[in-house]
Every structure is written in C-alpha cells, then in structure tokens.
C-alpha positions in Angstrom: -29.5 17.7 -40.1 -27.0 19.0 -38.0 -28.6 18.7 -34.8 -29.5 15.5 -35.4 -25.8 15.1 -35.7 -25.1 16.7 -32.7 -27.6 14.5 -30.6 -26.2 11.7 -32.3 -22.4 12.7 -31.1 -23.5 13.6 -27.9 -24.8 10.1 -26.7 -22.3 8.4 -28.6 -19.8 10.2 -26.8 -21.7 9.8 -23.4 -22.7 6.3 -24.3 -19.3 5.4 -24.8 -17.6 7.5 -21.5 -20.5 5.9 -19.4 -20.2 2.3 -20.6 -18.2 1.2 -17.7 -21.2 2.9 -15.5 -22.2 -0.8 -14.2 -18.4 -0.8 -12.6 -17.7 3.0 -12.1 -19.3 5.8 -11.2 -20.1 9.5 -12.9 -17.8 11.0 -10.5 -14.7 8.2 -10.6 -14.2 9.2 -14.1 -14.3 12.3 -14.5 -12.7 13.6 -11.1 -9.7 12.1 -9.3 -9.8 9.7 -6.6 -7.3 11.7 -4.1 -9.5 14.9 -4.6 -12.5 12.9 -2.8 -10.3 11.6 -0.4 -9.6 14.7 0.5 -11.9 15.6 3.5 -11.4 11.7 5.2 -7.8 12.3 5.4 -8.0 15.6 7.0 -10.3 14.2 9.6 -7.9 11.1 10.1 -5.3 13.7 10.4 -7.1 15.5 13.3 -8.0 11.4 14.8 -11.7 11.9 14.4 -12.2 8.4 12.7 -15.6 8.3 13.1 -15.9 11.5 11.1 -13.8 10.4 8.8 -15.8 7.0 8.0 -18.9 9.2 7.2 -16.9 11.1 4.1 -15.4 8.2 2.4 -17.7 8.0 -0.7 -20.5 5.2 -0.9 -19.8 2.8 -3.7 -22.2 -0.1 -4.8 -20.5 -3.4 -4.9 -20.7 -3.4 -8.8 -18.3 -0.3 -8.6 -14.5 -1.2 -9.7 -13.7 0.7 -7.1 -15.4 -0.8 -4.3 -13.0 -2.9 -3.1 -10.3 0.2 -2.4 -13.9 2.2 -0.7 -14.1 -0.9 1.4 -10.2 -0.9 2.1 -10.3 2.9 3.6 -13.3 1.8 6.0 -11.8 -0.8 7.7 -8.7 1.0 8.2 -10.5 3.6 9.7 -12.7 1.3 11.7 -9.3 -0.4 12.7 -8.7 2.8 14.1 -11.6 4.2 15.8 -11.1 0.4 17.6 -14.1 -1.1 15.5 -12.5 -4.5 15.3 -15.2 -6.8 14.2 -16.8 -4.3 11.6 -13.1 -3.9 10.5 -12.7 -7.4 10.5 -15.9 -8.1 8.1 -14.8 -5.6 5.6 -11.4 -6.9 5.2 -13.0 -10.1 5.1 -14.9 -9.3 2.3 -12.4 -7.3 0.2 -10.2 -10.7 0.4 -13.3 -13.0 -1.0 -13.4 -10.4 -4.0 -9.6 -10.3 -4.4 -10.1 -14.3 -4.3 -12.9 -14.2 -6.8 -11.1 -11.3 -9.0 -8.0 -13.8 -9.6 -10.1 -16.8 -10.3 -12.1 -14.7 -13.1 -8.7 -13.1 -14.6 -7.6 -17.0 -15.5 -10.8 -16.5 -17.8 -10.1 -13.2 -18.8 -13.6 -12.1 -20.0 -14.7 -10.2 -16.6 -12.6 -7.1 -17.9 -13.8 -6.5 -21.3 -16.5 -3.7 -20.8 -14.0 -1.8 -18.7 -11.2 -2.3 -21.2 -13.8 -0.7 -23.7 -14.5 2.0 -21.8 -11.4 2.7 -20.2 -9.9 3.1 -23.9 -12.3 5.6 -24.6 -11.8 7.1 -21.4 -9.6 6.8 -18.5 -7.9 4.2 -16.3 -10.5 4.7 -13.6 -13.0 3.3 -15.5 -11.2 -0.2 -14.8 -11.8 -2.5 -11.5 -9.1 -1.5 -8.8 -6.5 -4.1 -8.0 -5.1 -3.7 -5.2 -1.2 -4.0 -5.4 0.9 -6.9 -3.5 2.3 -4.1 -0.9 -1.7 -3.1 -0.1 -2.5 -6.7 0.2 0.1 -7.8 2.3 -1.2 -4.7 4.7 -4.6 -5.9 4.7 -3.8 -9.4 5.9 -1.5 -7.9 8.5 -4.6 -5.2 9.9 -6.9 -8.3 9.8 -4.2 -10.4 12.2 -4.2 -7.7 14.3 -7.8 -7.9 14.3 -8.2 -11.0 15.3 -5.5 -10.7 18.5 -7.7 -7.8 19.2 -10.5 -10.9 19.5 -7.9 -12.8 21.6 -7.9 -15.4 18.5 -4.1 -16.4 17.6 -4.7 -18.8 15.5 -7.2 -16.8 13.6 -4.2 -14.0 13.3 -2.0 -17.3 11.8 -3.8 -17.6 9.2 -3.9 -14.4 7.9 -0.2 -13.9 8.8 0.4 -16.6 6.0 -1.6 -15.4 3.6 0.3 -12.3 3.9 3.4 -13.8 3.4 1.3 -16.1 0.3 1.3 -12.7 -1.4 4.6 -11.7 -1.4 5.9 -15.3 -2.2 3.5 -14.4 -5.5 4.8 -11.1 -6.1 8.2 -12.4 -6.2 7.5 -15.3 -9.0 5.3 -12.6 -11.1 7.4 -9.5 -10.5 9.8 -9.3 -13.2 8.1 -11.4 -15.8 5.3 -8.6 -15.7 7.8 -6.0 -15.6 9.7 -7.0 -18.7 6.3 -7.9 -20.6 4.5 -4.3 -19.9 8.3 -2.7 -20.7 7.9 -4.8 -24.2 4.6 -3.5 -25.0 5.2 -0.2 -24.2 8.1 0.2 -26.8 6.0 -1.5 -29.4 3.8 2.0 -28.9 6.9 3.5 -29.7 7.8 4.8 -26.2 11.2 3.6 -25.2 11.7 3.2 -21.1 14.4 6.3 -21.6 12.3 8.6 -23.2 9.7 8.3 -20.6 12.6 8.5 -17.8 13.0 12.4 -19.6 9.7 13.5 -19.1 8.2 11.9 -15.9 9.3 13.4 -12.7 11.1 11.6 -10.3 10.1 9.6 -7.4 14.0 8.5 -6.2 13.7 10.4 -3.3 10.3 8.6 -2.5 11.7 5.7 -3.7 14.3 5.4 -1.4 16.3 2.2 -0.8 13.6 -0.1 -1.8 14.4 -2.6 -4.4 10.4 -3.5 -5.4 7.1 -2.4 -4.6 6.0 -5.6 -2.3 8.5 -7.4 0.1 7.2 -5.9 3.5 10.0 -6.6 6.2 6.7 -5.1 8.6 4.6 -8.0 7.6 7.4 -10.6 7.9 8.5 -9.0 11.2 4.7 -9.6 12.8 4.5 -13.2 11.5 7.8 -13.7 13.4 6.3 -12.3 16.7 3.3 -14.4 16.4 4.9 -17.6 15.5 6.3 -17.4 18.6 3.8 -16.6 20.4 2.5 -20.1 19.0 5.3 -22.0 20.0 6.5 -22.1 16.3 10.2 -21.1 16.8 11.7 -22.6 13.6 8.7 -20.2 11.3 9.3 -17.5 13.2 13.3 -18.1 12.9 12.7 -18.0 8.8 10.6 -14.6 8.7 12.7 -13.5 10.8 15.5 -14.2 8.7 13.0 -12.7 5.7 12.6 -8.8 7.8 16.4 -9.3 8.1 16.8 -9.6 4.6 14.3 -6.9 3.3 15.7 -4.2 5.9 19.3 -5.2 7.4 19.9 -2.4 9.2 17.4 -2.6 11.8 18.7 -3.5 15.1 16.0 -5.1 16.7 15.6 -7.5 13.9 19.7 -8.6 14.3 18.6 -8.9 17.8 16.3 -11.1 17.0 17.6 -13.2 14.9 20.6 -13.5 16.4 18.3 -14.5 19.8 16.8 -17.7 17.9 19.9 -18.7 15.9 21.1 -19.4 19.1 17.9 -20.6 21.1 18.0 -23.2 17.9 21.6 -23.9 17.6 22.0 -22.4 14.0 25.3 -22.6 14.0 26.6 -21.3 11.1 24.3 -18.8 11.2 25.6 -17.7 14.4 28.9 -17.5 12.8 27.9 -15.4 10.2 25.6 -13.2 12.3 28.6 -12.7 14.6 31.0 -10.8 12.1 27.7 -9.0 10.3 26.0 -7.7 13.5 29.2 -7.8 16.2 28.6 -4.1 17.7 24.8 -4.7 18.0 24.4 -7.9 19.1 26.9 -7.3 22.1 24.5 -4.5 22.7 21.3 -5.9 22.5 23.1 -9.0 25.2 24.3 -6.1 27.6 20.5 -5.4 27.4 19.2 -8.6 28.4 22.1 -9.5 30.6 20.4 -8.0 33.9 17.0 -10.0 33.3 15.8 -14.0 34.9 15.6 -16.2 32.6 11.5 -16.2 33.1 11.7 -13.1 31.6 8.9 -12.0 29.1 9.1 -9.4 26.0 7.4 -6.0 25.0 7.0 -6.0 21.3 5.9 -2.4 20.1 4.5 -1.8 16.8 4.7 2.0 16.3 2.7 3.6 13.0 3.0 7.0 12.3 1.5 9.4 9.6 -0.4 9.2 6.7 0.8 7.7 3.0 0.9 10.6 0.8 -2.1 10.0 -2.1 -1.4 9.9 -6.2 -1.5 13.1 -7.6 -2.0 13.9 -11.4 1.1 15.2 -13.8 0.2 15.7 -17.5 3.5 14.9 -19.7 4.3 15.6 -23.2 5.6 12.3 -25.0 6.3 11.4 -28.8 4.5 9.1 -30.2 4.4 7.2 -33.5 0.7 7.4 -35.4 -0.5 4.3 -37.7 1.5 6.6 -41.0 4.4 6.6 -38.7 4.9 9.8 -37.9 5.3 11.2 -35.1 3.3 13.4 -32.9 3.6 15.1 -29.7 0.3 14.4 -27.7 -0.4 15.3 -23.3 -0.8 12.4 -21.3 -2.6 12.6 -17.7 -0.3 10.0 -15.9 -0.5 9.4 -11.8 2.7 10.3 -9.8 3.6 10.4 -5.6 5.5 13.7 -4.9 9.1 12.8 -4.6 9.9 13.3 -1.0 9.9 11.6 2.3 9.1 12.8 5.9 11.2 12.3 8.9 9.9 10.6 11.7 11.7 10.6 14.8 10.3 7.2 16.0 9.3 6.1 19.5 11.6 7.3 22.4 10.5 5.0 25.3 12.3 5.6 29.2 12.5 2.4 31.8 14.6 2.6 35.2 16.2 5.9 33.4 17.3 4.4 30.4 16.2 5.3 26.7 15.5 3.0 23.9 14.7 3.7 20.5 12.1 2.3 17.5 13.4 1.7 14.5 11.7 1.7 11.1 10.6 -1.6 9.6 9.0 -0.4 6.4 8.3 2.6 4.8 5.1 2.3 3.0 5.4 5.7 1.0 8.3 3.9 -0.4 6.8 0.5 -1.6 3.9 2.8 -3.1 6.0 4.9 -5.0 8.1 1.9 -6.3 5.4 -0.2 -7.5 4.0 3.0 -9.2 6.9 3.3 -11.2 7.0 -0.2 -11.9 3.3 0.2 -13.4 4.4 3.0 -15.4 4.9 1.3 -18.4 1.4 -0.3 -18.7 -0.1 2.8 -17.5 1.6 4.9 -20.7 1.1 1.7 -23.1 -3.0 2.0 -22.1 -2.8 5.6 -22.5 -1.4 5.8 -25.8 -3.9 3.3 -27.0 -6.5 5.5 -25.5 -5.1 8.8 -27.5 -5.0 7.1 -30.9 -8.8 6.0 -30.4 -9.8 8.9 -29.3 -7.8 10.7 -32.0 -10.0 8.8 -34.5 -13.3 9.7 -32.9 -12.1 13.1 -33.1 -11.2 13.1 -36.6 -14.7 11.2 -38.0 -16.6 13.9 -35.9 -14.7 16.4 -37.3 -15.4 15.0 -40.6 -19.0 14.9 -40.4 -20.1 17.8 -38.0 -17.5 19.8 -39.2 -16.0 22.6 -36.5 -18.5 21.7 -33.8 -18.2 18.1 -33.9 -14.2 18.8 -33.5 -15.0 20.8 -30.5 -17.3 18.1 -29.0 -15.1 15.6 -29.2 -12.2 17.9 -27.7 -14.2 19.0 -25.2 -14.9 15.4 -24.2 -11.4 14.2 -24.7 -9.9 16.7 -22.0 -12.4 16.1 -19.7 -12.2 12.4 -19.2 -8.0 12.8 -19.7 -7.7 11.6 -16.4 -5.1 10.0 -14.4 -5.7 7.2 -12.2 -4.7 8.6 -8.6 -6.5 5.1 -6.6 -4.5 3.9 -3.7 -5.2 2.5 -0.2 -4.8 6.1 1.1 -5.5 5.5 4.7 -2.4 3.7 5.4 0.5 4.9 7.6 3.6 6.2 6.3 5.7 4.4 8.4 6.5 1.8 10.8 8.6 1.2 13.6 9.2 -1.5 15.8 10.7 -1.9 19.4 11.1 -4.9 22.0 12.6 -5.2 25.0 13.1 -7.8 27.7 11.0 -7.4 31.0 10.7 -9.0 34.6 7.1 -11.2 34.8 4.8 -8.6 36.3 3.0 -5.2 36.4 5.2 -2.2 34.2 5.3 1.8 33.6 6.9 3.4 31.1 7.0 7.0 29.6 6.6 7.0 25.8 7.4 9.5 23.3 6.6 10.3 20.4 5.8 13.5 18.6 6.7 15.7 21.4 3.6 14.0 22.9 4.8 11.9 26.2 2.5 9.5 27.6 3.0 6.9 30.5 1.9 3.5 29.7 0.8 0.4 32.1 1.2 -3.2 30.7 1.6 -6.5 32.5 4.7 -8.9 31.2 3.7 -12.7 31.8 6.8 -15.0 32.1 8.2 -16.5 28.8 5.6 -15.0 26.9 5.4 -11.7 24.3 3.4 -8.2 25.4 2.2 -6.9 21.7 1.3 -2.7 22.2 0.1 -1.3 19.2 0.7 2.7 19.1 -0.8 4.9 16.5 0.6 8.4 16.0 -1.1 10.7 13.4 -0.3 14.4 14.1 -1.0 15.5 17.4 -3.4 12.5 17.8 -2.1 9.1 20.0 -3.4 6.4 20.9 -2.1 2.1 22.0 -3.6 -1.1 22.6 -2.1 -3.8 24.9 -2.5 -7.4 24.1 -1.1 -10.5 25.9 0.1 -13.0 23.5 
C-alpha cells in the first residue's frame, strides 16, 4: 500500500514539475539560467565568438525560453561579424515577440505554464523579453542592416525601437501600481520587502525606469540624418537629451540642429543650460569648411552582469491568518557598477573623449526591481500550493511522503535569473567634425591603442562601431 503511494506521489509530483515540459526544459527548471551561461560568457570575454555560439544551450522553438537562446546567438553572431545570420535571428525573435502580444490580448496561451510555474518555479513560464532588451534588439538589427549598406531597412527598425519605449511609457506605471496592489493583498507590504531584499541603488544608479534608452534615441538621430530627416532626428535628439542631460556630445548636437532649423526658443534655452559646452563644442568646429563631414563613434564596452539567486526570509499571512515565516528564491543583480574609462581618441595632437549614453546594467537592474513585486506575489502563491501538497502527502504517506514533497519543493525553489546576458555594460558615444577625405587616428581604449583609417565624405556622417570586451577590440566603418 505504501509503495503504491509512493509511486503515486512520485509522478504526481514529477507530472506536475514537468507539465510545462512542452515550453521548458528538464534543465531550465531545476538549474539557473546564469549557471549555463556561464561558459558563453567566458568565451565572449576572451572575444572567441565563435566558441561562444557553440555553448549557448540548444532550445526547441516550443521552449519559453527560446526566444532569450535566440537573443544571445545573434548578439554573438553580431559580433563574430555574422550579419545576415544575426539579422534572421533577430528577425525571428521579433515575429514571436509580435505573435506573443497578439496571443496575451487572449490570454489563454499562458495557462499550462501558469500551472506549472505555481507548482514550481518562474522558469517554467515563456520569457518576455523586457522594453530595455527589446529596444537593444531593434537597435543591433539597424546596425545590421547598415552593415548590408540598407538605410532604409535600419529606419525601420530604428522606429520600432523607439515604438517600444513610446509603449513602455503608457504601460509603466499602471503595471507597477497594479503588481504593487496585488502583492499587498498576499500580505507583503512594498516596505517589508525593501527590509529583506538587498539593494541594487548602486546598480541602479541615476536611472528613473527600466526602458528609456538615450543609446537607442541617440542612433535614430544619427540615421535620420543620414536620411535627410533633420526635423526626426532634431526630436530624438531632443529625447537622448532628456534621458541623459549631461552628455556633451548630445548638447552639441542639439544645439547644432536647433540652429540648422531656426528653433528659436530652443536656442535660447539651450544657451543658458549648455553655455560652457556649447562654446566648446563651436571652438571645435570653428577650424573646419563648411563641406565638412562627421565621425560618429559608437563605443560598447563589457559585459552586463547576469541575475544571480538570493533566498529571503519574508512573513507571510496563511488562509487562518497567521502568519508564517517561509524562504523565497527571488533573482537579484549584484549592486555595483564598473568604471569604464571610455574612448580616448588623438587627431593633429588633440584628445577627445566618449561619453556614456546608457548604462545597460542600470536599466536591467531597475526594471528588476520594478518586477519585484509580481515576482514575490507569484512566489507566495507558489509556497501556499506547495504548502498544501506537502501537508496532504504528509497526511497520507505519513513521514516519507513529507520528505518527498520537501525534497521536491527545495529543488524546484528556484529563482528566475533569465536575461539577455550577452549585452554590453555600457555605451559611449563620440563625434567629431572632419575635412572630406582620407583620416588616421589613434584610439584608446583599455590601455589597448589602435590607429584607425576611415574616409569622411562631404556633408555626410562616418558611423565606426568599436567593441571593447577585456583585452579583446575590434571596429567597423560604415559610410552613411
């Protein structure tokens, strides 16, 4: 009797952990996602993409996670300078991302993962990826396609990216205050949880949400006018400004079209905000015809730190209202950014300087914190359910069914550590003003200086892409 009760338990248990199998693997489950990232990162650290590419783990397109599997590949295949194969993949993840939105409005896509994520872990869910991640992707794939000489294909995408963060915008604090609400229902107030989860301020930074990308505004600005689009690249401009007001180049430019478009009161205003730098950046310029061209430099450097797993100890308020103390397995970024020094480029023996655009450690660690809420409100929903498995096994199989279902319940007590964990931490940008013609310049960056060729054409904006990981270096010219 009691080993049928055993094998009874046993699938039960494993019929229930496994449910989500058709959308998530053995190993997603029950082992966290920055653990089998592991090895690719070390081999993007050391730039050996194409090493890298073979450890990122095969997923079937069923998989929840497939998307993010398909997000790391055509990063890396950015990288190793696999444009088209890069440009497919993004391709695709953006049809699912289309297809995933269209099936929420229904709402019944997710219900085997929402049963088998309560009985087991977040992972057992479909990835969606977050505003800032999206945003990225649409900006990789632009770059794509000016790899493919196509600007109008790298339009397109550049507005989709800024499509996404017009949406995060209108959803962002409606969802906020909703998951906030739900949470406290569960009995967890927003303070309590501030007690016990550790801090990502440092992370955090400056950043006021998880999704407006002054990077992704910035890039749309370039290529707009590259297009001949000066009033759209005047308003993201304006946008980048706005997100990240301190960087110089962006006054600069801004400042440059105000008055290329006779915005006068903008001029006015720029004039008393940006005085100091905007004499600068004219001192700059003063020396060059007015057929002079532009060197736009897109600097990225590092790696984003992945999601690591905290366990926490919160109250919580059973269904005979009392209260009991129970572990939760909750994801977290280590609260600490790294200093980059940035690009340090020499012309004619002067130096100029990159400054950063966007931190994406920071938008990740903000919109992480934002999800909190949810995250704890699906993991205490998860702990009384399994709480109640426990107890009925106990009931019926007496001490062993107890330790069945324990043993079960800490091993699939896992936090969800996903994330686009391929991206760069950080990203600069430069431009300067150049004759028409043939230019050499040393760059530096790392301690690693390299001199680099490029050809200015007149009126018309020289895009270098530069990629610092480590020790590892590595640029791409294109004539816009």
């Amino acid at each position: 009797m009691l080993n049928t009760f055993l094998k009874t338990s046993l699938y039960i248990l494993l019929s229930l952990g496994l449910s989500g199998c058709a959308t998530t693997s053995f190993s997603d489950l029950f082992s966290n996602y920055n653990q089998q990232m592991q090895e690719v990162k070390s081999a993007q650290q050391r730039g050996d993409f194409s090493q890298a590419l073979t450890l990122v783990p095969e997923r079937s397109e069923s998989n929840g996670t497939y998307n993010l599997s398909l997000l790391e590949k055509a990063r890396l295949e950015f990288l190793a300078s696999q444009h088209q194969q890069s440009q497919q993949d993004f391709a695709q993840v953006y049809r699912h991302v289309q297809q995933a939105e269209q099936a929420a409005k229904i709402q019944l896509s997710r219900g085997l993962e929402n049963i088998a994520a309560v009985i087991s872990n977040d992972n057992a869910t479909r990835y969606d990826i977050p505003y800032y991640e999206q945003s990225m992707l649409h900006s990789y794939q632009a770059l794509n396609y000016l790899s493919q000489r196509d600007l109008s294909g790298a339009l397109v995408e550049i507005r989709r990216a800024n499509l996404v963060q017009n949406k995060a915008l209108r959803a962002n604090q409606k969802a906020l205050y909703d998951s906030q609400q739900k949470m406290a229902q569960k009995g967890v107030s927003a303070a309590i949880l501030a007690s016990k989860y550790p801090s990502m301020n440092t992370a955090i930074g400056e950043v006021k949400n998880g999704f407006q990308n002054a990077y992704t505004f910035y890039l749309s600005g370039v290529l707009y006018e590259a297009a001949g689009q000066a009033n759209d690249a005047y308003i993201d401009y304006k946008k980048a400004l706005e997100i990240y007001p301190d960087n110089v180049t962006v006054q600069q430019d801004v400042w440059r079209l105000a008055n290329s478009l006779s915005m006068d009161n903008d001029i006015e205003l720029f004039k008393k905000r940006f005085a100091d730098n905007i004499t600068q950046g004219m001192s700059q310029t003063d020396h060059q015809p007015s057929s002079s061209g532009q060197l736009v430099v897109l600097v990225e450097q590092g790696i984003i730190n992945s999601k690591q797993e905290v366990s926490i100890h919160l109250p919580i308020f059973t269904r005979h209202n009392d209260v009991r103390f129970y572990s939760l397995a909750l994801p977290r970024y280590k609260n600490r950014l790294r200093h980059y020094s940035g690009l340090s480029l020499s012309y004619q023996g002067k130096r100029y300087q990159s400054q950063e655009i966007v931190r994406l450690q920071s938008l990740a660690a903000k919109q992480l914190q934002d999800e909190m809420p949810a995250i704890v409100t699906r993991q205490v929903v998860r702990l009384i359910a399994k709480e109640k498995i426990r107890q009925q096994m106990s009931r019926k199989g007496g001490d062993i069914g107890n330790i069945l279902a324990a043993i079960y319940n800490i091993a699939s007590e896992k936090a969800d550590t996903r994330s686009w964990s391929t991206l760069p931490d950080s990203i600069h940008i430069l431009r300067m003003d150049f004759a028409p013609g043939t230019h050499e310049v040393e760059m530096n960056i790392n301690g690693n200086k390299r001199t680099v060729t490029f050809e200015i054409n007149e009126g018309r904006q020289t895009l270098i892409t530069l990629t610092a990981i480590g020790s590892y270096t590595h640029y791409q010219s294109i004539n816009l």
